[in-house]
C-alpha positions in Angstrom: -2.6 102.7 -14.2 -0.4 101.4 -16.8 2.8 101.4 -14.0 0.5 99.0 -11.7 -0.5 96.5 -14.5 3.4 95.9 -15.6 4.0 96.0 -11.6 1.4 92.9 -11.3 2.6 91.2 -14.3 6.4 91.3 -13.0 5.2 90.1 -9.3 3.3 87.0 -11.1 5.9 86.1 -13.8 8.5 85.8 -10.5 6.0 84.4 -7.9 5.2 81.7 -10.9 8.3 79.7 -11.0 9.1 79.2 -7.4 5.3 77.9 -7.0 6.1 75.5 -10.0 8.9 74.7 -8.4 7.7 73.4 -4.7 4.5 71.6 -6.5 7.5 69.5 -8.6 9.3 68.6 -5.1 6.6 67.7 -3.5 5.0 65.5 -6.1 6.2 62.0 -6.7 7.7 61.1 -9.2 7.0 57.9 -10.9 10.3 55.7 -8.7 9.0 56.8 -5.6 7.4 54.4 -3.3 3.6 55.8 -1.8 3.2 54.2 1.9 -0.3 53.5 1.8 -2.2 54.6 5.0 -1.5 52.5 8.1 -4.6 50.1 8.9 -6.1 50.9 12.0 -7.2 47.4 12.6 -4.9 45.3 15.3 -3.2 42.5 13.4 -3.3 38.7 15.0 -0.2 37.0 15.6 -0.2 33.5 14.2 0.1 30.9 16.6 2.2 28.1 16.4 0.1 24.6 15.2 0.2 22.4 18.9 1.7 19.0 17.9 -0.7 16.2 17.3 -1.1 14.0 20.4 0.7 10.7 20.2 -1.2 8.0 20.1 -1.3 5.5 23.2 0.8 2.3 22.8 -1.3 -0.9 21.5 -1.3 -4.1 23.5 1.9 -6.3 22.0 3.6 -3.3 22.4 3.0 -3.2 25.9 3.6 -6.8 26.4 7.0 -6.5 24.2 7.9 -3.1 26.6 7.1 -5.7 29.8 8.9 -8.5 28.6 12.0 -6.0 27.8 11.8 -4.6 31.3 12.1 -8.2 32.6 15.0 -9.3 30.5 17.2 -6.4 31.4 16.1 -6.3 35.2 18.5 -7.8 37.9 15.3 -9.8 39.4 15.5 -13.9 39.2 12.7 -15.3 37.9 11.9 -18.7 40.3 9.7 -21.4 37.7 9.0 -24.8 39.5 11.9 -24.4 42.2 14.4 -23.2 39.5 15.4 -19.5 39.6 16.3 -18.1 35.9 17.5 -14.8 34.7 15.2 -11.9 33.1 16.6 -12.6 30.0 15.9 -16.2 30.3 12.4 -15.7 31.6 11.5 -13.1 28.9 12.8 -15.9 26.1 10.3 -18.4 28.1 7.6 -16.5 28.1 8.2 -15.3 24.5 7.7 -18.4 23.3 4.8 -19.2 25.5 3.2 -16.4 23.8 4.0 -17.2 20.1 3.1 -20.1 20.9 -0.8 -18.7 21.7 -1.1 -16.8 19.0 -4.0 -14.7 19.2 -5.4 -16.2 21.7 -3.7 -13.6 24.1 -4.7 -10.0 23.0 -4.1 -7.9 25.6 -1.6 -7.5 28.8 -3.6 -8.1 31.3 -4.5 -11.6 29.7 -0.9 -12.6 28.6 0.2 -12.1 32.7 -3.0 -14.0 34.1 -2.6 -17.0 31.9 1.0 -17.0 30.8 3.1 -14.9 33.1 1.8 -16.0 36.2 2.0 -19.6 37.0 3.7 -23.0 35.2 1.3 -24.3 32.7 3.3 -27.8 33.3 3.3 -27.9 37.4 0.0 -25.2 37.9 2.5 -23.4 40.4 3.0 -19.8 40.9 6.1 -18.2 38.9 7.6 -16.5 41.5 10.3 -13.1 40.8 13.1 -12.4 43.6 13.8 -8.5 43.8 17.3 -7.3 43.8 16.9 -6.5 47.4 16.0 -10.1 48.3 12.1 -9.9 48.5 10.4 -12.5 46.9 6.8 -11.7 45.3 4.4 -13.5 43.0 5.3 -13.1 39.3 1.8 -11.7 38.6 2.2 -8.8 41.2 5.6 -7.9 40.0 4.3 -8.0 36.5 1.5 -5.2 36.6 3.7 -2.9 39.2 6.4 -3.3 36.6 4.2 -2.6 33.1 2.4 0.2 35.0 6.2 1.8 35.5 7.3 0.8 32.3 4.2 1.1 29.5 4.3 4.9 30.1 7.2 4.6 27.0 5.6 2.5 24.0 8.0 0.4 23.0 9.0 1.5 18.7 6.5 -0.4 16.3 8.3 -3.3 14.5 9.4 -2.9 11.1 9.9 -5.2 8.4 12.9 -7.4 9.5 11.6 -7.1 13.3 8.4 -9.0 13.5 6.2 -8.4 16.3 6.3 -11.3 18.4 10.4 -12.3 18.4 10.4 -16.3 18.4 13.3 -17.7 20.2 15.3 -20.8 20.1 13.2 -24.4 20.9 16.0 -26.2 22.7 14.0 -29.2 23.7 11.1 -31.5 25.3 10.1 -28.5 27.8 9.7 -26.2 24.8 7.8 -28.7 22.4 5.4 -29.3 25.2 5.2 -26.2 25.5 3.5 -25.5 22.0 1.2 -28.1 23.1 0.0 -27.0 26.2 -0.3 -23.2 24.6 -2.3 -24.3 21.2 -5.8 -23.5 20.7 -5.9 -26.7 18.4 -7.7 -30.4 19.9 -5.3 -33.5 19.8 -7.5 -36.4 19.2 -6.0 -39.8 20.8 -7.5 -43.6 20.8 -8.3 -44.6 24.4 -10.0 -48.5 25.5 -10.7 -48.4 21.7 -12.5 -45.1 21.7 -11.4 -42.2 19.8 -10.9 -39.4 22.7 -10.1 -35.4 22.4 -8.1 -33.5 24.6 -7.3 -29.7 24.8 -3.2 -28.7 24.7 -2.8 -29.0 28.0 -4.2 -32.4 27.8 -2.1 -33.9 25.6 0.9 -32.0 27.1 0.4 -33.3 30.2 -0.5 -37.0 28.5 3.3 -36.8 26.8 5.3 -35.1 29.3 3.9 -38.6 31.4 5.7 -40.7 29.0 8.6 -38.8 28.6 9.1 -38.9 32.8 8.3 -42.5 32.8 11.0 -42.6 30.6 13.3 -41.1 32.7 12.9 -37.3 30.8 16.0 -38.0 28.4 17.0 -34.8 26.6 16.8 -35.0 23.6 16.8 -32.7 20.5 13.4 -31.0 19.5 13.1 -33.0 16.5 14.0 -36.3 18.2 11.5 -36.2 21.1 8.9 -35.2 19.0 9.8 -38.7 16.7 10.1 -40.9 20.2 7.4 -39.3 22.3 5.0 -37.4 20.3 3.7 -39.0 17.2 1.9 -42.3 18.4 0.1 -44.3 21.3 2.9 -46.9 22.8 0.1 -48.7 23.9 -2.2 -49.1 20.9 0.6 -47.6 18.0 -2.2 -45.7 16.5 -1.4 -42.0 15.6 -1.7 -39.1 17.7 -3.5 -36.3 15.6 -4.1 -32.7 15.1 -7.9 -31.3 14.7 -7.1 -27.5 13.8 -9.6 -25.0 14.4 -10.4 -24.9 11.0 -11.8 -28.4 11.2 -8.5 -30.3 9.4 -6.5 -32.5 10.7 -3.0 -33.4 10.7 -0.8 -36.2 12.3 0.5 -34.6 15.3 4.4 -35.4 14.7 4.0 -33.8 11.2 2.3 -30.7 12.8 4.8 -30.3 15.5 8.0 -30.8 12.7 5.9 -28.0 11.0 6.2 -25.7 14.1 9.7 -26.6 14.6 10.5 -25.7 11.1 9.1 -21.8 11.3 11.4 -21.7 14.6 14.6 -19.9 15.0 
């Protein structure tokens, strides 16, 4: 009895210290990193944010992308019998438009009333292609923005104003603010005070100045011989803005020619 007691006791005191030793290899120590257990839920990918849609082009931006397309096109604009370049066209009708100011507020109503026929004559502007056809400005216009509008033409900044004035060079050009003004022109007629819209009193001055054999003559100049008073009565033509004010018409016009290029 006693040899199977000591027996026992030698058996556990060896057995003891290899057992003590696997337990301390397989328990981590403090440096050692657990993996915790995998998640058996399916992870999402994240999906890439869509861009934000750009916004369509505005309407002086689609008249400024037109007027672009006509200046660097190879097509001759034909005004009254005359045939211009693009670039010379787009300055005309540039300054046919500053010269409306708001009035015109979309594309479709700067080509019907200022792209499409001579405010002075009433005639069609016609455009001859590069391969010889010749078509109404107005059709050639909307094919033309429909092509070319797709690509908004970059918003001005601060030293690029919207509307880009160009040079007044002469009589055509002051009539021209005239005939485009939203403003009444009030003029003494048989003794009675009469008013007249811009094409009026374009039409009523570009008379004298043919009568007078159309001598060209600086801005400033024909505005002093031609524009400022009745050669029949000498009373002064004048300006009614829209605000209700009025203005001698030479002094409005040196105005306007003033804020020019």
């Amino acid at each position: 009895m006693g040899t199977l007691v000591r027996t026992s006791v030698a058996i556990a005191v060896l057995v003891s210290p290899a057992a003590c030793r696997q337990e301390r290899q397989q328990a981590p120590t403090p440096d050692q990193h657990v993996a915790p257990p995998a998640s058996s839920a399916p992870q999402t990918p994240s999906l890439p944010q869509s861009a934000e849609p750009s916004s369509p082009p505005t309407e002086p931006e689609r008249i400024e992308t037109l007027l672009d397309a006509l200046a660097n096109s190879e097509a001759m604009f034909i005004r009254n019998g005359v045939e211009y370049s693009g670039r010379d066209a787009a300055s005309h009708l540039r300054r046919k438009w500053r010269a409306a100011g708001d009035q015109i507020a979309t594309l479709n109503a700067f080509i019907d009333h200022l792209a499409s026929r001579s405010s002075e004559t009433g005639r069609p502007y016609l455009v001859r292609t590069p391969d010889g056809r010749i078509v109404e400005s107005a059709e050639w216009m909307r094919s033309t923005a429909a092509a070319d509008t797709s690509t908004p033409t970059p918003k001005p900044t601060a030293t690029e104003p919207a509307i880009r004035a160009d040079p007044i060079r002469g009589p055509a050009d002051v009539l021209a603010i005239i005939e485009t003004s939203r403003e009444s022109f009030l003029t003494v007629e048989d003794d009675e005070i009469e008013s007249r819209t811009g094409r009026g009193m374009a039409a009523r001055l570009r008379f004298k100045w043919a009568f007078a054999g159309k001598p060209d003559l600086p801005p400033r100049k024909f505005v002093e011989q031609f524009c400022t008073r009745s050669s029949l009565h000498g009373t002064e033509y004048v300006v009614k803005r829209t605000d209700g004010s009025t203005a001698k018409l030479g002094d409005w016009l040196l105005s306007q020619l003033a804020e020019a290029p």
